[in-house]
Each structure stands twice: as C-alpha cells, then as structure tokens.
C-alpha positions in Angstrom: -67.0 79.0 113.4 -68.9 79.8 109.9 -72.5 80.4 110.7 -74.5 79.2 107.7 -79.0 80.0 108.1 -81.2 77.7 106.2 -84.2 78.6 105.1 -87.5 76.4 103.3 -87.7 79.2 100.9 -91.3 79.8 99.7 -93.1 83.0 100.2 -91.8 86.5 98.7 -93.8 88.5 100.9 -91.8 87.0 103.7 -88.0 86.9 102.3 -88.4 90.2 101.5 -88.3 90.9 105.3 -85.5 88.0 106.5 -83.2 88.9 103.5 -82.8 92.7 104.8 -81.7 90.5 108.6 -80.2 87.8 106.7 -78.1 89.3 104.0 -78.0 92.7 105.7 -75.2 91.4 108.4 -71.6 90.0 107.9 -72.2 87.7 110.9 -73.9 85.1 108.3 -71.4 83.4 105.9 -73.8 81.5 104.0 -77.4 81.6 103.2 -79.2 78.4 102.2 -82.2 79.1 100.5 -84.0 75.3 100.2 -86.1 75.6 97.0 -89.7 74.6 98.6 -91.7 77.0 96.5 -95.5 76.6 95.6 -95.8 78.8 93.1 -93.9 80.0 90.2 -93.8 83.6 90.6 -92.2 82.7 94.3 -89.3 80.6 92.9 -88.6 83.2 90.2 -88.2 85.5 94.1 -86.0 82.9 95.1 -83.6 82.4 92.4 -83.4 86.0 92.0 -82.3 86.2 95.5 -79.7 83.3 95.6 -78.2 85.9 92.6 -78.1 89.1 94.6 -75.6 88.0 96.5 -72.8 85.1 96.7 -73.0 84.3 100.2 -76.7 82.8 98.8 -76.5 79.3 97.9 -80.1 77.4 96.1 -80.5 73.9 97.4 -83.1 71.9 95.1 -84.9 68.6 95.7 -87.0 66.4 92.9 -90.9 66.8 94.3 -90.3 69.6 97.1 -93.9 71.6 96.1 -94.2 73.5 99.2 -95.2 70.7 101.3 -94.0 69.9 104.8 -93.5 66.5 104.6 -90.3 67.5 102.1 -88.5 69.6 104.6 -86.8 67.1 106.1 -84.8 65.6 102.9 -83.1 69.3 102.8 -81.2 68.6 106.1 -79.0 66.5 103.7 -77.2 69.7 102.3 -75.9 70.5 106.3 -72.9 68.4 105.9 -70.4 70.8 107.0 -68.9 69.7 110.0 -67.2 73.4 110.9 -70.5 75.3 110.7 -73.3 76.4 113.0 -76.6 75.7 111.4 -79.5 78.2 112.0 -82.8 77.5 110.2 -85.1 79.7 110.2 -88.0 79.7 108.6 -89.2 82.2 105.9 -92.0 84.4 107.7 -89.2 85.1 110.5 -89.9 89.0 109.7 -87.7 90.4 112.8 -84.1 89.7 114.7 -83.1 92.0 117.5 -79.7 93.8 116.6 -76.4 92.1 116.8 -78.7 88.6 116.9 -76.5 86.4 114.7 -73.0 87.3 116.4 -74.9 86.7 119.9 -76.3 83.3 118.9 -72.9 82.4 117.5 -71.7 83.2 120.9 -74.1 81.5 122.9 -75.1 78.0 121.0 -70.6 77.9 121.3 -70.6 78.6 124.8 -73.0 75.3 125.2 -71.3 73.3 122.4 -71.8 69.7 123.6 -74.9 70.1 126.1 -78.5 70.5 123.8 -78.7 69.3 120.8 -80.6 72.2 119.0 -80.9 75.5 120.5 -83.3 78.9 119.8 -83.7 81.9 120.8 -87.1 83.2 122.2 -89.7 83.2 119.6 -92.8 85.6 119.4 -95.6 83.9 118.4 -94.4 80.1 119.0 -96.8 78.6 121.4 -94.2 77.4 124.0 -92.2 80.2 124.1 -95.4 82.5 124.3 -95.9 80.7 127.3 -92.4 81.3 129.2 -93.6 85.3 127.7 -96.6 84.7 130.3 -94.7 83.4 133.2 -91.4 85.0 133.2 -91.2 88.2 131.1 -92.7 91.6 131.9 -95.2 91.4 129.1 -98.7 91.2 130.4 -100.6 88.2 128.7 -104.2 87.2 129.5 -106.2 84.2 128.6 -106.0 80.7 128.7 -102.7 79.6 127.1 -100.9 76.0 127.1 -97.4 74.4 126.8 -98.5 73.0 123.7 -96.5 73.7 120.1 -100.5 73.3 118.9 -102.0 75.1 121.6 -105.7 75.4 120.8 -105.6 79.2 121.6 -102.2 80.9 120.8 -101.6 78.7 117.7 -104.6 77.9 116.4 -106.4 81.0 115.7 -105.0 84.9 114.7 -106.4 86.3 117.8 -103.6 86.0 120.0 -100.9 86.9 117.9 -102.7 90.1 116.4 -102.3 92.5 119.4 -99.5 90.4 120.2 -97.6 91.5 116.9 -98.0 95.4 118.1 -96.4 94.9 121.6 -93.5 93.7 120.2 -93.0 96.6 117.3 -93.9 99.0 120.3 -91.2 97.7 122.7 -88.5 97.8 119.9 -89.3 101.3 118.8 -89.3 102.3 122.5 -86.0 100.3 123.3 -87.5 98.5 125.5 -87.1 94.6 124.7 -85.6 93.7 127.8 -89.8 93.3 128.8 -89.2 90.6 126.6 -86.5 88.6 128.3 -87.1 85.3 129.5 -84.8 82.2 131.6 -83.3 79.8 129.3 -84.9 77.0 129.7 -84.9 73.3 128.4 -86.9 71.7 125.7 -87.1 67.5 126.5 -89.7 65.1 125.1 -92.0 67.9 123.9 -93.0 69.0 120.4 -91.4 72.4 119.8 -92.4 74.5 116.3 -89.3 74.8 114.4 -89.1 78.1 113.6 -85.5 79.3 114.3 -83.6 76.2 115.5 -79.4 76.0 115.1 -77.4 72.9 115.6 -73.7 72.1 115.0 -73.1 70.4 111.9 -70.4 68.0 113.1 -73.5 67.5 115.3 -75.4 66.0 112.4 -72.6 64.5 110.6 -71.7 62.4 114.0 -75.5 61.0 114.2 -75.5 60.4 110.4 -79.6 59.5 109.7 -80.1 59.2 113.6 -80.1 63.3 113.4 -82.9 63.3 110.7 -83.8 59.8 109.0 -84.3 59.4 105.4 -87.7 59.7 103.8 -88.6 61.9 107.9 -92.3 63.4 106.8 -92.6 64.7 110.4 -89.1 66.3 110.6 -90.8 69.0 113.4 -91.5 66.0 115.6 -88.6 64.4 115.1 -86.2 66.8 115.8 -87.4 68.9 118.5 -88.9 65.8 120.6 -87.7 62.2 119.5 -84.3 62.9 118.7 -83.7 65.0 122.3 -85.1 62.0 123.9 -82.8 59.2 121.9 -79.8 61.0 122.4 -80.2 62.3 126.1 -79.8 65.7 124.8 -82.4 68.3 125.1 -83.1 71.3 123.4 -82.4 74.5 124.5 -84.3 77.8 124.1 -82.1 81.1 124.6 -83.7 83.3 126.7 -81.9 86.2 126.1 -82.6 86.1 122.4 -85.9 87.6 120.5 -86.9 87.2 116.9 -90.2 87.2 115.6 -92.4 84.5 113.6 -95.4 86.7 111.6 -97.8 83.6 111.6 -98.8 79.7 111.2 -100.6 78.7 108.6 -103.8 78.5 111.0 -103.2 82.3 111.5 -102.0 83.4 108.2 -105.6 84.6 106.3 -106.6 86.5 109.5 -103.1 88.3 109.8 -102.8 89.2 106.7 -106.2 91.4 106.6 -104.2 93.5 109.1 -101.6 95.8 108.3 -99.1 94.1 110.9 -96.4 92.7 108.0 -96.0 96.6 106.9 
C-alpha cells in the first residue's frame, strides 16, 4: 500500500529536519507539502523543496496564511483510496529508524478497527502522560490527560529537559525506556501531530471524515469523529517520533540550543 505523509508546510527551520526523515527513506512514496506558509521567505523553502525531489507534491488553497482554522480544507487532496495517510506536522524533528516501514506495517495489521492511529509522541500531552505511567522514563510533576494540559503543554518547562532525555536515549540505544502499551484514544481531544488514516477511509465517509469549511479540524478528528463512527483512535506504542514544540512553548525553546 503507497504511504503518502502530509504535511501543513510552514516553517523552514523545521522542514529542514523532517525532509532529511521524510525524503531520506524509500518507505514514503509521496510527500504532500500543504502550502500553509506565513511568510514569504518560508514558501520560497517550500517550493524549493517540492522541486528537490519528485516524490514532493505542493498542495495550494486560496486564503491558507498560516492559520489553523485552514488546515482542515487540505484533507480534500487525500482522495486516494490505495494509500496510507500520515500527517505529520512540520516541527516533527525526529523518527526512530525503520519508522515509516513499521507504521505501514502496523496501522495494516489494524486496518478496519481505529480510525486514525499514531505512534508515541514526545512532547504531546497525552502521550507524555502514558511516558509517566508506563515507560521507564522517570517524569515528576503534576501532569494531566489533557491535549492542553496546563503544565506539559502550556509552558516550555516540561519539554526542555524533556527534549535532552530523548537525544540521550537514542545516542545510547536505548529507546526501548521509551516504550509504551498501545492504547485507545475515544471521546478525547488528541493534538494532531503525527496521525495516519486509510484513505478509502476518508473517501467512504466523504465530509463525515472532515466537513467542509471544519475550523477545528484537531477536535474533530481526533474526538467527534471517533465518537460518530464508533471507531477510536489508536496510539502505537511501540513507535517514537518527536514534536520540538507548541506554539505556547515555541519562544522559550528556541532560546535553547535543543533544535541543533
């Protein structure tokens, strides 16, 4: 089955990182990079990149500035019904080795249970939670199950020496610490940052799977739709990539020398 990423394409600092993952294995097919830039020298990034390399294909909407509520519209240009859909966002600046072949295998192996599925990402707030409970990374402090929770999401502090664990334990060989359960996602607001879903997935629900004019495409996917369809969402346990920051932690993480 062709396995096709998406990306809201924005920030240069960032692709930088995911097209070396991205364009750097043979496991993707296709690369959509969905023109949501907010500045000029950014798109000039972006077009330069859907030229480096034919497997690159630029998706442009009228009025997509960079916002969020624009995101959703892009789902539009998943229309193949023989492809696995992985979106990931742009600041995605790691994948463990082999990722893409691995989540090929796995999201196939559950074809026709969740609706969406992702691996386990560091520094999302839910998934920083099943870190606490189940992994063999020591995490103090007062986290929540919340995709905004008030301490893990909503200020750098949490995902600055978190960061450095993670760069430690590759360099060591050592992410098995990492290594969660799979477990479930069901009427819960998940952050989208590396979600997949079967395109005859989203052809079959037509606008169910994302409705036209969606400004809250996050919600929607990762909690109403799950709960409409009966079909949860599914995060992969077994799988580790890395999300540099939101945009509540960006300033602050950026003063460090963590994205080097």
């Amino acid at each position: 089955m062709k396995l096709v990423v998406v990306t809201p394409a924005g920030r240069e600092k960032y692709l930088r990182l995911l097209s070396h993952y991205g364009l750097g294995s043979p496991d993707v097919d296709e690369w959509q990079l969905w023109d949501n830039c907010r500045n000029p020298d950014d798109r000039a990034f972006v077009h330069r990149l859907a030229e480096s390399d034919p497997r690159c294909k630029l998706k442009r909407l009228d009025g997509a500035d960079g916002g969020w509520s624009m995101i959703g519209s892009f789902v539009r240009f998943c229309d193949d019904p023989d492809a696995l859909y992985l979106r990931l966002d742009d600041d995605i600046v790691y994948l463990e080795p082999d990722f893409f072949a691995r989540f090929r295998s796995r999201a196939l192996a559950e074809r026709g249970g969740p609706i969406w599925f992702s691996p386990l990402v560091v520094n999302n707030a839910i998934c920083n939670t099943l870190l606490k409970h189940f992994s063999h990374v020591d995490i103090e402090g007062p986290l929540t199950a919340q995709a905004m929770c008030p301490h893990a999401w909503a200020y750098p502090n949490f995902a600055q020496p978190l960061h450095p664990v993670l760069i430690e334990a590759v360099k060591a060989g050592r992410l098995e610490d990492f290594r969660v359960p799979d477990r479930e996602v069901r009427l819960a607001r998940f952050s989208i940052n590396a979600v997949g879903f079967f395109g005859a997935d989203r052809m079959a629900l037509g606008d169910l799977f994302m409705p036209p004019g969606c400004t809250a495409e996050e919600e929607w996917l990762s909690a109403v739709l799950p709960a409409k369809i009966d079909r949860p969402g599914k995060i992969l346990g077994d799988l580790l990539v890395a999300h540099f920051s939101f945009y509540t932690q960006e300033r602050g993480l950026l003063r460090t020398d963590l994205l080097d």
